[in-house]
Residue frames as qw, qx, qy, qz and C-alpha x, y, z in Angstrom:
[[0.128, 0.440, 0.827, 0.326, -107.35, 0.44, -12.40],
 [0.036, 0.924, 0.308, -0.223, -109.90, 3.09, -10.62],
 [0.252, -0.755, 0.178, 0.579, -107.00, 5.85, -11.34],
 [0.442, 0.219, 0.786, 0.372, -106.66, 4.23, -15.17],
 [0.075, 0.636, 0.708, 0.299, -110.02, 4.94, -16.40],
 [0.219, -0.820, -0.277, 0.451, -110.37, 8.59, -14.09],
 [0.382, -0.418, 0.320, 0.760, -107.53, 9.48, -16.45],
 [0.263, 0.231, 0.710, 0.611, -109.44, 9.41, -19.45],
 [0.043, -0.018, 0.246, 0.968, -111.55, 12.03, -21.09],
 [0.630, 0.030, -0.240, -0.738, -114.67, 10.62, -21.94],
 [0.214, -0.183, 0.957, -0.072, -115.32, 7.08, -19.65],
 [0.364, -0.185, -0.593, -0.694, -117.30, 4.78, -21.55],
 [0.778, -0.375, 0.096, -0.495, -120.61, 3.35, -19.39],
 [0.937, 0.072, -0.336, 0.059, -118.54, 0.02, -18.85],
 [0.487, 0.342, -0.419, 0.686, -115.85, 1.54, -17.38],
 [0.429, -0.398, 0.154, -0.796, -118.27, 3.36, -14.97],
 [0.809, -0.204, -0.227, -0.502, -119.84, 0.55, -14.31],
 [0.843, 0.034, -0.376, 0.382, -116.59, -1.48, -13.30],
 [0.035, 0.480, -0.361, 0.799, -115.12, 1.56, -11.48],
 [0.646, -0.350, -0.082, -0.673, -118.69, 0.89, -9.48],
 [0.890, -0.054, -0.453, 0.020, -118.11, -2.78, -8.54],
 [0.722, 0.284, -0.416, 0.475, -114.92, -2.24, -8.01],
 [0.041, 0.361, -0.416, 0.833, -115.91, 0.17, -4.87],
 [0.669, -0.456, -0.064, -0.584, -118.72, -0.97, -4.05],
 [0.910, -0.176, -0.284, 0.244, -116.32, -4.47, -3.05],
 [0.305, 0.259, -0.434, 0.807, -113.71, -1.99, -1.69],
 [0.438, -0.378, 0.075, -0.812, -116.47, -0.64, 0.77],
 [0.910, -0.212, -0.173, -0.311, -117.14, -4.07, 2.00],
 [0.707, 0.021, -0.420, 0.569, -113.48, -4.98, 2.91],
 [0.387, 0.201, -0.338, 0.834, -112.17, -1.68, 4.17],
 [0.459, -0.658, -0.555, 0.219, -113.79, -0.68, 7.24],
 [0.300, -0.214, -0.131, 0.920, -111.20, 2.59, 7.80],
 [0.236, 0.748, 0.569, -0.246, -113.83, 5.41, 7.69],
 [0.157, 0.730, -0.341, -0.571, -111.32, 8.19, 5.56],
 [0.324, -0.143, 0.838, 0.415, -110.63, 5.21, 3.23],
 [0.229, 0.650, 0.724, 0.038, -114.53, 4.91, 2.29],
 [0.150, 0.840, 0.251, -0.456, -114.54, 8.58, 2.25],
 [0.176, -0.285, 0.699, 0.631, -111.42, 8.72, -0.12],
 [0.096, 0.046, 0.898, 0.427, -113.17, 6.16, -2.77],
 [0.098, 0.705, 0.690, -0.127, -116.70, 7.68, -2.65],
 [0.038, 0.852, 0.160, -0.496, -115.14, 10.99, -3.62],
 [0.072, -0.335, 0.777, 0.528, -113.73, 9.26, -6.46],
 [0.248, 0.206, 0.899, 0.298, -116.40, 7.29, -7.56],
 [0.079, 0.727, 0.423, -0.536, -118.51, 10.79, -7.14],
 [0.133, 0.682, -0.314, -0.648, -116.16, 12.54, -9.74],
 [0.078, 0.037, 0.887, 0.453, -116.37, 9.53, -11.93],
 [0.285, 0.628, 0.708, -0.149, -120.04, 9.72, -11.96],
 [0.033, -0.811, -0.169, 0.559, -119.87, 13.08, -12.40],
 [0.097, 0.547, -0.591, -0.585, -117.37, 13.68, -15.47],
 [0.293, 0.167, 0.937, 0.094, -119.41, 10.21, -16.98],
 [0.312, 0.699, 0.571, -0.296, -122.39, 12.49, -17.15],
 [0.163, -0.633, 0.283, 0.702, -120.36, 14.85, -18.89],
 [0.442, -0.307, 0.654, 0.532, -120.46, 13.10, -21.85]]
């Protein structure tokens, strides 16, 4: 899903917004500290290329 939406060009605010959730509950299970760092530097470039638009 998170790798889905990243793939596209132009994500719409919904898609952002689910990306969001969808880490903010991955951050609450996974405890592994490179894991969090992983999915926070994804959800960084999603912000990021979101603003883009």
């Amino acid at each position: 899903m998170v790798f889905e939406v990243l793939g596209k060009k132009k994500p719409t605010t919904d898609e952002a917004k689910t990306i969001l959730e969808i880490s903010r509950r991955y951050l609450e299970i996974d405890s592994n500290w490179l894991s969090k760092n992983f999915i926070i530097d994804i959800v960084s470039q999603f912000i990021f290329s979101a603003h883009e638009l």
